[in-house]
C-alpha atoms as an extended CHARMM CRD file, in Angstrom:
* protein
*
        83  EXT
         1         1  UNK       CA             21.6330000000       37.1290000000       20.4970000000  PROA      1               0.0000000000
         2         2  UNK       CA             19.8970000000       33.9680000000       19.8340000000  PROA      2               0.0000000000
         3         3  UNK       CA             17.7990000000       33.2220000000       16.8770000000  PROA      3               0.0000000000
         4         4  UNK       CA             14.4440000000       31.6330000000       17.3500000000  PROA      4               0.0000000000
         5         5  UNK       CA             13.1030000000       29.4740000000       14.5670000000  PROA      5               0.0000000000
         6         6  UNK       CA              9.5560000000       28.9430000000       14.4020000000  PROA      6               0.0000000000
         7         7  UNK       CA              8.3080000000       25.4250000000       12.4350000000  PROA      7               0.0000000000
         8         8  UNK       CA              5.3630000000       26.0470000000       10.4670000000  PROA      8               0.0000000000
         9         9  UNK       CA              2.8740000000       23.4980000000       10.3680000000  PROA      9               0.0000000000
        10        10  UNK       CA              2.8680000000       21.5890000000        7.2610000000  PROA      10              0.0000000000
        11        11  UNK       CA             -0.9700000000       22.3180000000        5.6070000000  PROA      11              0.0000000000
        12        12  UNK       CA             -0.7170000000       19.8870000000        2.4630000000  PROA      12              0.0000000000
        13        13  UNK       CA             -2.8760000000       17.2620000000        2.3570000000  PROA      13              0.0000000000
        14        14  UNK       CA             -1.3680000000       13.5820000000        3.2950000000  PROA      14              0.0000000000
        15        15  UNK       CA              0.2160000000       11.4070000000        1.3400000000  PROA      15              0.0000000000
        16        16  UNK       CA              1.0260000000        7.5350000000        1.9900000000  PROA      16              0.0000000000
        17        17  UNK       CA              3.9990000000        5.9570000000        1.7220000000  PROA      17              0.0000000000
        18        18  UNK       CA              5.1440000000        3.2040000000       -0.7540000000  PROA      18              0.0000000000
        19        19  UNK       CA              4.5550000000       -0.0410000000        1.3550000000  PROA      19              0.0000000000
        20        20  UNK       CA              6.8290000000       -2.0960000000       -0.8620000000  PROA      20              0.0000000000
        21        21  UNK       CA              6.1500000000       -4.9960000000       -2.6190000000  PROA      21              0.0000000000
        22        22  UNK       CA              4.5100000000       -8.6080000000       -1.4630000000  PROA      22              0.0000000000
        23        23  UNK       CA              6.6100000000      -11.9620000000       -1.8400000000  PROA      23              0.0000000000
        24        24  UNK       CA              6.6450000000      -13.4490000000       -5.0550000000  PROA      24              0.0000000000
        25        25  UNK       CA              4.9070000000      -10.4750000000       -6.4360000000  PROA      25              0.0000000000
        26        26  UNK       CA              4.6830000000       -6.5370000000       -7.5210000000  PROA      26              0.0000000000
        27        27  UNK       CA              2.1330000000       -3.8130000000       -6.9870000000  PROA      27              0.0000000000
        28        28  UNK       CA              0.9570000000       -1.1060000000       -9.4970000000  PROA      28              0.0000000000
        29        29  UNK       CA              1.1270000000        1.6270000000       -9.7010000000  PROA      29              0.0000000000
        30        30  UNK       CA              4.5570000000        2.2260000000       -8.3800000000  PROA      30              0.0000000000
        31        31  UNK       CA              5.1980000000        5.3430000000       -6.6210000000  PROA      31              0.0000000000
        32        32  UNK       CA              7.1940000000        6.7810000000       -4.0000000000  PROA      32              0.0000000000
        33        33  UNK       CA              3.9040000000        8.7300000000       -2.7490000000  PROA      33              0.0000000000
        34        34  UNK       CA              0.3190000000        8.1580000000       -3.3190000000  PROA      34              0.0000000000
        35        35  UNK       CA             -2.7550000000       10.2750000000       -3.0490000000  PROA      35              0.0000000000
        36        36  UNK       CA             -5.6620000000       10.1450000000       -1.0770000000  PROA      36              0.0000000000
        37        37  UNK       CA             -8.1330000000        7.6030000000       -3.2390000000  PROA      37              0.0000000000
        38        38  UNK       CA             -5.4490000000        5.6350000000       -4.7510000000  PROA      38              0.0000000000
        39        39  UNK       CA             -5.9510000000        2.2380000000       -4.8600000000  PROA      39              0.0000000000
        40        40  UNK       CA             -2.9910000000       -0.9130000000       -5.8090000000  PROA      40              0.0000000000
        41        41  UNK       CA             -2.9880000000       -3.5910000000       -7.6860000000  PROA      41              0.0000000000
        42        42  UNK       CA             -1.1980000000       -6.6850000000       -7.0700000000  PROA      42              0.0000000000
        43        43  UNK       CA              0.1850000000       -8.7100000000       -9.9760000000  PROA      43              0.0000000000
        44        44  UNK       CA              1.7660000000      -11.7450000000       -8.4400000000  PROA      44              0.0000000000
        45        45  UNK       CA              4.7130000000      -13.8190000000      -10.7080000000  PROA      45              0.0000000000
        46        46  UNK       CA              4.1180000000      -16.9860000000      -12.5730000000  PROA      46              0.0000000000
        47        47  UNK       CA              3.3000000000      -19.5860000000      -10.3280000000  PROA      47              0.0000000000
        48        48  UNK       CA              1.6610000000      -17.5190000000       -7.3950000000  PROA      48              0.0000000000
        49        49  UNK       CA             -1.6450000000      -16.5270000000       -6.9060000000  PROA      49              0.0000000000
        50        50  UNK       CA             -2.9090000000      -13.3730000000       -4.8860000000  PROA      50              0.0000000000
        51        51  UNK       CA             -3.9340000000      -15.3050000000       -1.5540000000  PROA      51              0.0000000000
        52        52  UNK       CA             -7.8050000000      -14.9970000000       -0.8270000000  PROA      52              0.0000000000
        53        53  UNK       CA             -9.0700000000      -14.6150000000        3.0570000000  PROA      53              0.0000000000
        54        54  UNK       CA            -10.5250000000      -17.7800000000        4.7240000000  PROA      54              0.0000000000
        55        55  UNK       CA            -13.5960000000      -16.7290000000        4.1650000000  PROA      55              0.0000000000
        56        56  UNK       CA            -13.3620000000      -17.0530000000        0.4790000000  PROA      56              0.0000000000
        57        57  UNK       CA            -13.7520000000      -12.9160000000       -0.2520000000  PROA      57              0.0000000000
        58        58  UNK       CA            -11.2150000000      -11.4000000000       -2.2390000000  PROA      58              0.0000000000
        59        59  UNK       CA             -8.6720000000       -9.7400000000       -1.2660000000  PROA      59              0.0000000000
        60        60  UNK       CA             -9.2230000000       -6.0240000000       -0.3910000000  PROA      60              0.0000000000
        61        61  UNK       CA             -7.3980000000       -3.3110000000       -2.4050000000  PROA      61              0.0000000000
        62        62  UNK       CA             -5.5750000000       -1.5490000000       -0.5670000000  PROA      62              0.0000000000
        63        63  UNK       CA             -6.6110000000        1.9740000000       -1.0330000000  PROA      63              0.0000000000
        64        64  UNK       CA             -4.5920000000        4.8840000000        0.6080000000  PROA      64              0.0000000000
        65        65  UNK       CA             -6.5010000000        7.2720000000        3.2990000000  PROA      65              0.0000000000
        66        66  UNK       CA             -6.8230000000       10.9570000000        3.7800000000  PROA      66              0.0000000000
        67        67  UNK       CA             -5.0320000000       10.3530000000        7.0810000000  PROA      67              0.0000000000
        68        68  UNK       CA             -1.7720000000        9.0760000000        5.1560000000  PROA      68              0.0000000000
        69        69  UNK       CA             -2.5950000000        5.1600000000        5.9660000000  PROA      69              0.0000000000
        70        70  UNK       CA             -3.5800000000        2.1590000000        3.9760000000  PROA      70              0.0000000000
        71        71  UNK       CA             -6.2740000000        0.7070000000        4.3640000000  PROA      71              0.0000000000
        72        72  UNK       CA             -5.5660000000       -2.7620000000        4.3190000000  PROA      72              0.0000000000
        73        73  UNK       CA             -2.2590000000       -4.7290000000        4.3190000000  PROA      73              0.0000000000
        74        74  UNK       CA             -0.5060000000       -5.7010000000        0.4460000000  PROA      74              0.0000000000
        75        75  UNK       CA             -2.2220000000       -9.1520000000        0.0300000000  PROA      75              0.0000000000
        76        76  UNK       CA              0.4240000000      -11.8810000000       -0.0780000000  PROA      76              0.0000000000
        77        77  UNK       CA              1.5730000000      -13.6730000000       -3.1070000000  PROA      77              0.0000000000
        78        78  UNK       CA              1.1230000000      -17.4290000000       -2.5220000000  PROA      78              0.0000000000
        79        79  UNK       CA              2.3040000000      -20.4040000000       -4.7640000000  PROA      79              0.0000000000
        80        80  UNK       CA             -0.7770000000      -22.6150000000       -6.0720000000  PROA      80              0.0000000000
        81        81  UNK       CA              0.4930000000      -25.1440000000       -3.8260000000  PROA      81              0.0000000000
        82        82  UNK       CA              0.1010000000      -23.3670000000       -0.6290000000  PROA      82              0.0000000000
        83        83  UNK       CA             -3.4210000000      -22.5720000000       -1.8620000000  PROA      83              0.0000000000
């Protein structure tokens, strides 16, 4: 006789993933999960500057989503030459 295994449907709410840290920099906090409504922070090392969109915004936080996604890319960690 053969056993059937049902998979239950995982209820929990989602979770993002750590999306690692930018170039020349480190995000905070640091987690191996985050919640919905957690935002980062991007501290970037001596020398390098968080790099600001061509349109002279700032850089969007990027805050994880009740869906399990970011939303927004790390910003990137750019020396103050590049910039």
């Amino acid at each position: 006789m053969k056993k059937i295994i049902k998979k239950i449907p995982y209820k929990g709410k989602a979770q993002c993933a750590y999306p690692g840290d930018p170039q020349n920099g480190l995000i905070s906090p640091l987690k191996f999960l985050y919640d919905p409504g957690d935002f980062l922070s991007i501290q970037c090392r001596e020398g390098f500057v968080v790099h600001t969109p061509s349109n002279g915004g700032i850089p969007e936080r990027p805050k994880c989503l009740p869906d399990g996604n970011w939303s927004a890319k790390v910003p990137e960690c750019k020396s103050y030459e590049e910039v």
